[in-house]
N, C-alpha and C positions, 0 to 999 in steps of 0.2 A: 407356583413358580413359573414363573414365564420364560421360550425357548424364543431367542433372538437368531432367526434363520437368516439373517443377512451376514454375519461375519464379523460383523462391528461390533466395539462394545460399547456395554450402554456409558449415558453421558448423565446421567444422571446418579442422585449418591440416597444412600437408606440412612437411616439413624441407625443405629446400632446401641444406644444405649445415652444415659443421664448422669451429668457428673457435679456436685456440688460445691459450690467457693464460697468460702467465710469472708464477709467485709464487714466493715464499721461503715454504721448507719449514719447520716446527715446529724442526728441525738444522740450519737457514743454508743447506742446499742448494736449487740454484733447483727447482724441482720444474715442469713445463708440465703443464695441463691443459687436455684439451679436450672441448670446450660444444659441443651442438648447437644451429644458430641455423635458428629456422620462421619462415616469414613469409606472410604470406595469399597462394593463388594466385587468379587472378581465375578465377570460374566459366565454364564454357564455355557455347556459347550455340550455337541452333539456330534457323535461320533456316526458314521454309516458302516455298518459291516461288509463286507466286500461282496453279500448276496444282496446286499439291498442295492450297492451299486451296480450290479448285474440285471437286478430287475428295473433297476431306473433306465440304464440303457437297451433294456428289452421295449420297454414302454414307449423308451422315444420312438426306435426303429417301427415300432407297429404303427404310432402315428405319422409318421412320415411316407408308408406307403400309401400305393392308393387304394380306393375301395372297391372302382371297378378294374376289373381286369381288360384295359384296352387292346391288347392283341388278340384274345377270344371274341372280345365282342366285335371286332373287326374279322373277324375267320367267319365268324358266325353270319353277319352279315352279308358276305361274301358268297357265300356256300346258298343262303337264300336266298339270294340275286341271279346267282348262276341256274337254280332246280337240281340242286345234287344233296339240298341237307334233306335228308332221310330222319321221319322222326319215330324210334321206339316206342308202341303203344304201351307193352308189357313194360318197360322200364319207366314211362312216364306214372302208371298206374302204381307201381311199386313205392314211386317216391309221393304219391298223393296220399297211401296207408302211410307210411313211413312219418309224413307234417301231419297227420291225424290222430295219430299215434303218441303225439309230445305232448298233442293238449290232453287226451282222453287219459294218457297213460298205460294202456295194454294196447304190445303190439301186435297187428294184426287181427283184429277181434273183427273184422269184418268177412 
């Protein structure tokens, strides 16, 4: 069964089933024939529950931001233009176990 995400229904029709009609043959004999009879089926329909619409609107908002953070990385810039960014050896180190630790998986084994 196919799910029509546009909104529109289809334009197109199924068979539905075969119906048979008695005539007399061109020779007197009765001859049956049978006809395929279509008839529109109603499109199917897709309902969103009101958390899927919540997460669709999460999903847009998260692509719409950006990925860098331009006022950090303008402070940041700033601060080491001037000589006042001061850099943490023990916290730099902390966060080097820390991305060592997600591949290895135990942390701090160093």
């Amino acid at each position: 069964m196919a799910i029509d995400s546009t909104g529109l229904p289809p334009t197109s029709l199924q068979t539905s089933g075969t119906s048979t009609q008695n005539t007399t043959g061109a020779n007197g004999n009765n001859v049956q024939r049978m006809e395929s009879v279509t008839t529109a089926t109603p499109a199917d329909t897709v309902t969103l529950t009101a958390l899927a619409s919540q997460l669709k609107a999460i999903e847009t908002n998260i692509g719409n931001q950006a990925i860098i953070d331009e006022p950090r990385v303008e402070s940041l810039k700033s601060a080491i233009n001037a000589g006042v960014y001061e850099i943490n050896p023990l916290r730099v180190a902390e966060k080097f176990i820390q991305f060592e630790s997600n591949f290895t998986g135990t942390p701090g084994s160093y």
